[in-house]
Every structure is written in C-alpha cells, then in structure tokens.
VOGU-3710 file (C-alpha; in Angstrom, 3 decimals, decimal comma):
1> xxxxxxxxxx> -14,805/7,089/-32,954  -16,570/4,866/-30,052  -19,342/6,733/-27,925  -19,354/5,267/-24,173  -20,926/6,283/-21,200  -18,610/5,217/-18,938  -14,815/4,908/-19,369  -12,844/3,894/-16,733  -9,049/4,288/-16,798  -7,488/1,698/-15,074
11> xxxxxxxxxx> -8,483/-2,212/-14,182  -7,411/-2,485/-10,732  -9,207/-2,915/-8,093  -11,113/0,396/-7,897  -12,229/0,406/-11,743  -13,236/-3,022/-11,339  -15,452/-2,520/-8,673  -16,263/0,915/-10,396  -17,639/-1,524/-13,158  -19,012/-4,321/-10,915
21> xxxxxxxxxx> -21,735/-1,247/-9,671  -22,478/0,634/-12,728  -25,643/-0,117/-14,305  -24,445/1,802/-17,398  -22,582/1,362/-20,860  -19,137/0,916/-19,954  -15,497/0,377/-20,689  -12,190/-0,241/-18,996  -8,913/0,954/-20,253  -5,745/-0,907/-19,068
31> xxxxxxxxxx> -2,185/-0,354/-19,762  -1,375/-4,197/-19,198  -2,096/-7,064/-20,836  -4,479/-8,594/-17,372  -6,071/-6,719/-14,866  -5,504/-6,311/-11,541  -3,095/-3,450/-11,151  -1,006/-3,820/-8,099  -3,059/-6,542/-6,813  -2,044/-9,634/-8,965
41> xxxxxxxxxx> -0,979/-13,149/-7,948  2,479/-14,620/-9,128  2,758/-19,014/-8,755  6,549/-19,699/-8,919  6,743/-23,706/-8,689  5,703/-23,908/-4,646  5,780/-20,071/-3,999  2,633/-17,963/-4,405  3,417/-14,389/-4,257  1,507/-11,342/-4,525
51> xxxxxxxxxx> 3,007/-7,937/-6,549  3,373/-6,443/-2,645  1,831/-8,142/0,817  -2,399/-8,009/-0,155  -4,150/-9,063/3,159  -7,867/-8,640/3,609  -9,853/-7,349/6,447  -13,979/-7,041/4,866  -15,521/-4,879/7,277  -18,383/-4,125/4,990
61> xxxxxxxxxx> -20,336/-7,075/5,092  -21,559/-6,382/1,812  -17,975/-7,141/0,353  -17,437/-9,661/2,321  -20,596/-11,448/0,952  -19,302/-10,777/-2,367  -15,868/-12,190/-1,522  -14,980/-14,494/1,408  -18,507/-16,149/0,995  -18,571/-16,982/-2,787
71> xxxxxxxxxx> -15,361/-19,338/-2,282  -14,944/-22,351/-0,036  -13,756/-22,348/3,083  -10,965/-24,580/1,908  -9,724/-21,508/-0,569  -8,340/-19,415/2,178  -7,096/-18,644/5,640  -8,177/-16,576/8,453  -5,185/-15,502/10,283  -4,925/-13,221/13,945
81> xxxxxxxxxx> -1,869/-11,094/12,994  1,587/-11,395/14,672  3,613/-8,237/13,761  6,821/-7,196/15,713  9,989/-4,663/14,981  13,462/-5,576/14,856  14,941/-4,153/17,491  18,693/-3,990/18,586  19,060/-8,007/17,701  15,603/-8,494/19,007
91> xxxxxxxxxx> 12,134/-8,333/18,277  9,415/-6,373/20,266  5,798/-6,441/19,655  4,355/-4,271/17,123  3,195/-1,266/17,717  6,492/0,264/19,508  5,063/2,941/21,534  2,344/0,694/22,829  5,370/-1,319/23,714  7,905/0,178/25,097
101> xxxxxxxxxx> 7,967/-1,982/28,265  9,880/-4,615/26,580  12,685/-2,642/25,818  15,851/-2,999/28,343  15,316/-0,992/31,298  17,328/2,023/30,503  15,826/2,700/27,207  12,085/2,057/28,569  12,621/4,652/31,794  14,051/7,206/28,781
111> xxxxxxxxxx> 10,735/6,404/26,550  8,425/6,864/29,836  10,445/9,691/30,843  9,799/11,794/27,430  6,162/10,959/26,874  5,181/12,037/30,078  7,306/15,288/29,342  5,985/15,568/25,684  5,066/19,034/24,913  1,910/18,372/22,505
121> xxxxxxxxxx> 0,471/21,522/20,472  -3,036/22,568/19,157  -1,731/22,274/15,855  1,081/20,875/14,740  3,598/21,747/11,288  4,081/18,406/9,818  4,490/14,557/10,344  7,798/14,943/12,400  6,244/17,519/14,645  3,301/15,700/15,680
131> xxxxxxxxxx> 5,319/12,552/15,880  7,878/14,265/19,260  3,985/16,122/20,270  2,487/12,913/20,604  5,028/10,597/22,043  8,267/12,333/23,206  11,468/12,691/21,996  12,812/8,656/22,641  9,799/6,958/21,420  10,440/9,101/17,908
141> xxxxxxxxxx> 14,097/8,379/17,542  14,211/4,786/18,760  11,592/3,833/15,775  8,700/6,259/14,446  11,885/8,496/12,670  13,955/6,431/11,249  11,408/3,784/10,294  9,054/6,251/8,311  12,392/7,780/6,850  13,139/4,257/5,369
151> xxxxxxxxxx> 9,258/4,261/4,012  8,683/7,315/2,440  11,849/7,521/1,735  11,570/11,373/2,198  12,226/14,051/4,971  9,296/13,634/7,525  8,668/17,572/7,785  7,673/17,371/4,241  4,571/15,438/5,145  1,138/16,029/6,359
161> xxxxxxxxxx> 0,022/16,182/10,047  -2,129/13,388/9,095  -0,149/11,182/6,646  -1,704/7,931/7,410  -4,569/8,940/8,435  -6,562/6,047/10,868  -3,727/3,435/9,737  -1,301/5,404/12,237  -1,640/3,413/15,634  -2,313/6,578/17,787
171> xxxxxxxxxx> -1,831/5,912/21,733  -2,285/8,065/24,544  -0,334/7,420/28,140  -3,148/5,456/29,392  -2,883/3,007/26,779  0,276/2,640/26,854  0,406/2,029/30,499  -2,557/0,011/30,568  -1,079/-2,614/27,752  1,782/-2,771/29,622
181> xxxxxxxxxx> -0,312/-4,913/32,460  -2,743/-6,454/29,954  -1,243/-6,876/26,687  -4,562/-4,879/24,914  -2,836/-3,087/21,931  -5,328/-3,108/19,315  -5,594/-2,150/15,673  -7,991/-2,294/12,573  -6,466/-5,584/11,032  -5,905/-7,912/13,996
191> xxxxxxxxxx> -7,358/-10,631/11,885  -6,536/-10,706/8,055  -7,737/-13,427/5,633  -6,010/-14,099/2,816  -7,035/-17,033/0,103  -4,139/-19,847/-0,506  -4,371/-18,723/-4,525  -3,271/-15,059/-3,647  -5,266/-11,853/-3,565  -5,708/-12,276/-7,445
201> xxxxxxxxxx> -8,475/-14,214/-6,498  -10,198/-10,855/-5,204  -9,831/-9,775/-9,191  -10,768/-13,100/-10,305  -14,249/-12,795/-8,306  -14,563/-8,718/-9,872  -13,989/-9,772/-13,556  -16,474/-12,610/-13,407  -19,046/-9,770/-13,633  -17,452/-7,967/-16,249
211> xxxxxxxxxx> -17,703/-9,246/-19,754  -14,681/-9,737/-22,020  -15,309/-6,959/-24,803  -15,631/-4,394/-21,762  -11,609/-4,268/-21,174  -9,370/-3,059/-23,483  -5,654/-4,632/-22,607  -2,744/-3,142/-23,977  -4,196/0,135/-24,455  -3,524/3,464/-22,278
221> xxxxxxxxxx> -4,485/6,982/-22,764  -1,994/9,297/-24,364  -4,090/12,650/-24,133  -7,709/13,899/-22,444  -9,384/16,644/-23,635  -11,858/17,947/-20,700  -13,612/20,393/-22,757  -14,719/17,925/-26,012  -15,143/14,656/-23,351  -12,309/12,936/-25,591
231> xxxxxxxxxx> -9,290/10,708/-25,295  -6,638/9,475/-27,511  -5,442/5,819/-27,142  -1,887/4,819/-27,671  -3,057/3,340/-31,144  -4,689/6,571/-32,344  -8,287/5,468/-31,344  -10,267/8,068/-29,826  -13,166/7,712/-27,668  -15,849/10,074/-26,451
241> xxxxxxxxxx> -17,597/9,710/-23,202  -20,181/11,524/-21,067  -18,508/10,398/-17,413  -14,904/9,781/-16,841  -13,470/7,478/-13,924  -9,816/7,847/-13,390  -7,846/5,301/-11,364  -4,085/5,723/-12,360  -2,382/7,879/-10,556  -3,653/11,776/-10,120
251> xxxxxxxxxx> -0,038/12,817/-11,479  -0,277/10,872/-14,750  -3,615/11,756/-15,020  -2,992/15,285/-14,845  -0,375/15,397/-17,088  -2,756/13,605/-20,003  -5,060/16,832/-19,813  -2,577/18,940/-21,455  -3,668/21,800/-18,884  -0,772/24,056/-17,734
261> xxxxxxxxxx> -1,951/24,104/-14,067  -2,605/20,744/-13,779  0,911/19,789/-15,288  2,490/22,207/-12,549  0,797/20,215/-9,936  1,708/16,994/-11,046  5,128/17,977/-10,738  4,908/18,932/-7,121  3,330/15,769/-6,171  5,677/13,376/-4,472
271> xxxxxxxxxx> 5,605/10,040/-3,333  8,095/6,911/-2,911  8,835/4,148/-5,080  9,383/0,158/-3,268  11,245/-2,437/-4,567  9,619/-5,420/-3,782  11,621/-8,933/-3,469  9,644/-12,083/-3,076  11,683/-14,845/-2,283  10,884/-18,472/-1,937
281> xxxxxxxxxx> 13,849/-20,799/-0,180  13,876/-24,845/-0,049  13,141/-25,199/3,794  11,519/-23,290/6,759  13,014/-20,469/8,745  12,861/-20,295/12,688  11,092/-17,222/12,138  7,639/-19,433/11,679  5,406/-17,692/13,429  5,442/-14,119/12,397
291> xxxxxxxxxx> 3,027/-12,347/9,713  5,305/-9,671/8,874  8,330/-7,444/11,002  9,473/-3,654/10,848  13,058/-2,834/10,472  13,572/0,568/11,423  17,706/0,201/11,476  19,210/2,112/8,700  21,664/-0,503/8,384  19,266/-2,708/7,021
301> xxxxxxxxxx> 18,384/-2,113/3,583  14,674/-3,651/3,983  12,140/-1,453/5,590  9,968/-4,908/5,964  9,476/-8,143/5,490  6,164/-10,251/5,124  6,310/-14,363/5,511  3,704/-15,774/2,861  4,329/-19,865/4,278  3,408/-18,440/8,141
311> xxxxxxxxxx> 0,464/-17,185/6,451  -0,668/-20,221/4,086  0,748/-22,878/6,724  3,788/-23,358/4,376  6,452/-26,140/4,340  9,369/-23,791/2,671  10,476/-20,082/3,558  8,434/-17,913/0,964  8,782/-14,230/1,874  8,046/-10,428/0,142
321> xxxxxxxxxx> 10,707/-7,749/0,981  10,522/-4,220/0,665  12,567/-1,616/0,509  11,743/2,295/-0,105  13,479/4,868/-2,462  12,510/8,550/-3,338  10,543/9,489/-6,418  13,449/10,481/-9,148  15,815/7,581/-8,123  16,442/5,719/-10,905
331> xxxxxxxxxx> 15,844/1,682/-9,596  18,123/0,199/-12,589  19,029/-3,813/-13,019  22,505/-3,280/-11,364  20,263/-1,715/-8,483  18,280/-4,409/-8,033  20,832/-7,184/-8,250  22,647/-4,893/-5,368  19,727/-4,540/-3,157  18,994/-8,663/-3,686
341> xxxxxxxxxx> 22,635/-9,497/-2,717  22,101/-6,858/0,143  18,691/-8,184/1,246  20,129/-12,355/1,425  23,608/-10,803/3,508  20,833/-8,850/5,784  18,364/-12,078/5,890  21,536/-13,675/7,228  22,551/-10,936/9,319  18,984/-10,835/10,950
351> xxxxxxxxxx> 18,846/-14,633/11,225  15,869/-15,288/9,360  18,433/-17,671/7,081  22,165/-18,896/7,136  24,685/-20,161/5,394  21,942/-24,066/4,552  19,343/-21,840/3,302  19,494/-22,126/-0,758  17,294/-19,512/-2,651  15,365/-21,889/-4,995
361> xxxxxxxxxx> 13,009/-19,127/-7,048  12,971/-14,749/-6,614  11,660/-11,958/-8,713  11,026/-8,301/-8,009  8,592/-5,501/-8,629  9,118/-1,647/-8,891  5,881/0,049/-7,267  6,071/3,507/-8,792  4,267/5,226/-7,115  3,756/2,863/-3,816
371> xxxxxxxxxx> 3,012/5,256/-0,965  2,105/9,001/-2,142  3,090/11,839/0,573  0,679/14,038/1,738  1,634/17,532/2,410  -1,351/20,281/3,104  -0,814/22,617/0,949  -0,720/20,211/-2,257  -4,157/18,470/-0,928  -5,804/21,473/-0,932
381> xxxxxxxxxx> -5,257/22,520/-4,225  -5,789/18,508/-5,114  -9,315/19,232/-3,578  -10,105/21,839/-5,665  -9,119/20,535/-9,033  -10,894/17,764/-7,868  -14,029/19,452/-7,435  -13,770/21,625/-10,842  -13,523/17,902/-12,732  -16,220/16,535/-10,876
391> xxxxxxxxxx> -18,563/19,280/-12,445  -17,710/17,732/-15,368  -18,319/14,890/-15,023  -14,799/13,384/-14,453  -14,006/11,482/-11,305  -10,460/10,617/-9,912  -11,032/8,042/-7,357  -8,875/4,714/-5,427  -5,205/4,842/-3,645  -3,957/6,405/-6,529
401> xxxxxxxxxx> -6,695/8,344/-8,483  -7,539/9,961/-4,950  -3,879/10,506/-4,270  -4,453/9,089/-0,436  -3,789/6,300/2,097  -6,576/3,673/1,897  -7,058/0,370/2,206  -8,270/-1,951/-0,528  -11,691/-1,695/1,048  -11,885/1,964/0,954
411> xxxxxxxxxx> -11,121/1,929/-2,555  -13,594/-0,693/-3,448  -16,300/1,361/-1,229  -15,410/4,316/-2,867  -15,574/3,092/-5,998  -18,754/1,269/-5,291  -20,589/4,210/-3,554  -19,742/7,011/-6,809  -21,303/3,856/-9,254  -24,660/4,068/-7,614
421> x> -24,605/7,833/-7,090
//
C-alpha cells in the first residue's frame, strides 16, 4: 500500500496549482492519460483549438508573474474583447440590458418602459425572479430568458438568486442610461490574453514544477473510505493519505465515499452538459472582428459561438460552438452528427458562412458537467458536508470540486491559498 501526504484527485488546473504550492509529499491522480482536465489544447493542421473557449484575465499579479511573464511576448496576444448578441438578424453590443438603445425604437421604448416599472423585492425566489426584479419584464424575455434557458439548459426557477455570482453583468437605470450617451458598459474581462499555442500552455507552465513520478495517468479512484484515510484505484492499488484534495466533480466524489447521505445528494445535484464544436474552414468569414456572440433565439441550436482566428490574427475561419443540454440527456454519435449538420445550416443561416465556405477539419467535446446549477437549498447542505470533510482533513475545492461558478483564476487562487494554509 503507498503512504502519501497529499493526494490530489484530479490534474486540472486546480490540482495542479494545488501541487505547484504544497511544500509536502504529494501525488496526483488522473483519469486521463495527460493533464489538464478541461483546459487542454487541440492543433488540427492550421486550427488550434481549446476543449471549450479558455481566455485569461491574471488579476493576481502573482499569477500573472508566474504565467504571462515566463513566456515571450511573441507567445501570445492581448486582446480588448468585442462580444455582441444575435439579435433579430442583427447584432447588438453585449451586455443587452446595458444596451437596449440599439434595439428598433418600439422594442427599446417597451425595454425602458418595464425597467422603470420593475417591481424589485428584498428577496427574491430564484434566478427568474430576480431576473423581471431587476430589469423588467421586456429586457427578460427579449434575451436574459431564453438565452440562460439555452445555457443551463434547465427551468430558470430552479436556480439560485445568485447563479453566476459577479460574472452576471448587473446594471442599474443609471447605467443603463448613462451608456446609452457614452458607450461605458464595463465588465471584469474587457481585455483577455490568450497565448497563440492555446491555454494548454497555462498547464504546460504548472507541470514544469511537478515531477513526472508525482502523476499517476490512467488511474481514477473507484472507492474512498473517510474513516481509514483510504482509496482504491481502478487497478486494485490502494493508497493511504493524511490530507485529501478533491477536484472532480463534488457528485462523483460523493458517490466514491460509499456514504448513504452523500450518495442522496449527489443525486440531487444538477447541472448541464455542452457539446462543444470547433470548426476550422479554408478562408475568413466577414464576421472578423468579433471575440465571441450570444444567440439567445431558440431557433438556433448554438447558445454561442467563439472565433479563435479574430483572436490569434488568423488567415482561415477557426471557431468553437456550443450548445447546452440537460444532465440525463443522452449526447449519442447520431446526436452529434445532427447538431453538426444543424450548427453548418445555422452558420449559414446566421451568415457567418455560405454556400464557398468548405469545412476543412472539426471535432467535438462532451463537457459533462460544464455549468453546475445552483439552487439554495442544495448549497447549504453542500456547505455543511463540506465543513464535516474538512475536519478531516479532506478538501473539495475548483469549478467542480467546489460545485460553483469561478473563473480559472479563482480556482488557481483557491487552490493556491488551501496549499499554504
């Protein structure tokens, strides 16, 4: 049986960094055979593709020491962010309700109209209750419904007041009004940077520090036992530690305890799945400008799109697609080749392409789970189980060990901050 201090479950991005901080014995378990979890870097002859659209903001200058300034400037872009919605045939600046001006005249007067009639509460029930609070009954049904619908793929009274936490762009009349004269919408990633080898890179830089022998590959946890401070591999192998870092998802993890409670949580959490397309075509679009675009019309089968040669100053059309489902739908092959036929029509149909446009290299991910959905009563009793593991000496931490919203950044901060505690 190996002994270990430290074993983290997981080698993305959070049990890297997790590992990058520790000063302790330690080793990484990982399902895969590299690391990098969701954040991994596909080259397709002149594409370069990420799993899903990575883009880096570094407001920790600590990280972005450790990042941005150990490569070249030559290894990456710095890019101001140009994100709009599609619109009834057109596109409007992203984010809607801080735009509504640019709507036709009829439709703006009805937006105005209901936000300054909005009846906000103390305390709202859900997502779709503070959504017609905050901004009226137009602004909701024009985009914020139907365009989370597509995302979460999920009814939006299922979710928590505060889903998205400080990702949601918030806006209060004044704003609004006041970026109707001066154009001053503002949000936490106005300027991304992104290196021309993919966000991989970002791994690359993590496993630099972290020594061969230290990751297992091909190797994932079948059981936990909490009280002994044991797991079982997939091959048999069990290992005992004194401090357990989990990054997979809280669900999984739960189930791998073989505790009763924490198997009848797991199957109340929900979340959506995305398919992801990334598509690379043999010449430019007119769209050649734009960092990424919403698509809140149900007759679209994308919820967005993301344009990787905008980004990297590319000659060619090289795009990621996504496009949300519930938790229990099954995403089979047939599925996917129907959603890729329905996502080049819609490409058409949008005018990104036409009929000259020849798709020259695609390939598609599942996320499962992609976005988890937060509901208050579920978090609470995620909080406590939480707190009953930390006791012993078992931490659940990242996107999906946390069972949150985060950025990249928060992860890696989070990750970074329970290493030196």
């Amino acid at each position: 049986m190996i002994k270990v201090k430290n074993l983290i479950i997981g080698a993305g991005i959070s049990g890297l960094t997790y590992a990058n901080y520790i000063n302790d014995d330690y080793l990484i378990i990982e399902k895969e055979d590299s690391a990098g979890g969701y954040c991994k870097t596909i080259i397709e002859g002149d594409y370069i593709w990420d799993y899903a659209g990575h883009f880096f903001h570094f407001k920790e200058e600590e990280f972005k020491k450790k990042f941005i300034d150990s490569l070249d400037a030559s290894q990456y872009v710095t890019k101001d962010k140009k994100t709009y919605i599609y619109y009834n045939n057109s596109l409007i600046d992203y984010p809607f309700q801080m735009n509504i001006h640019e709507l036709p005249k009829e439709e703006f007067i009805a937006c105005l109209y209901d936000l300054f009639n909005k009846k906000e509460k103390e305390k709202y029930d859900n997502f779709l209750d503070m959504l017609y609070g905050k901004f009226g009954a137009s602004i909701v049904e024009k985009f914020l419904k139907p365009y989370n619908e597509k995302l979460y793929a999920c009814d939006l009274k299922k979710l928590d007041v505060d889903a998205m936490g400080r990702f949601f762009p918030y806006a209060d009349l004044k704003a609004i009004i006041e970026n109707m004269k001066n154009g001053s919408s503002k949000s936490y990633n106005d300027t991304f940077l992104y290196p021309k080898k993919g966000a991989q890179v970002i791994i690359d830089i993590l496993l630099t520090k972290i020594p061969k022998e230290k990751i297992k590959l091909n190797a994932f946890v079948k059981s936990i036992d909490l009280k002994n401070k044991t797991v079982v591999l997939n091959d048999g192998e069990k290992i005992e530690y004194e401090r357990l870092i989990n990054t997979i998802p809280f669900n999984q993890f739960l189930k791998l305890t073989n505790n009763k409670e924490y198997s009848d949580l797991s199957d109340k959490l929900t979340y959506n799945q995305v398919l992801v397309f990334n598509l690379g075509f043999d010449k430019k679009s007119s769209f050649n400008k734009e960092s990424w675009i919403y698509f809140p019309d149900k007759d679209i089968n994308f919820y967005r799109v993301g344009f990787y040669d905008n980004i990297l100053n590319g000659e060619k059309l090289s795009m990621y697609i996504e496009i949300g489902y519930a938790k229990d739908y099954q995403i089979t092959k047939e599925e996917i080749k129907r959603q890729l036929d329905l996502t080049l029509s819609n490409l058409k149909k949008v005018g990104i392409t036409d009929d000259s446009f020849n798709l020259k290299a695609e390939m598609s991910i599942v996320m499962n789970p992609a976005y988890v959905h937060i509901d208050t009563k579920n978090n609470l009793k995620i909080k406590e189980i939480m707190a009953i593991l930390a006791q012993n000496n078992v931490y659940s931490i990242g996107r999906y060990g946390g069972w949150t919203y985060c950025s990249m950044e928060d992860c890696m901060l989070e990750a970074k901050n329970l290493a030196q505690k």
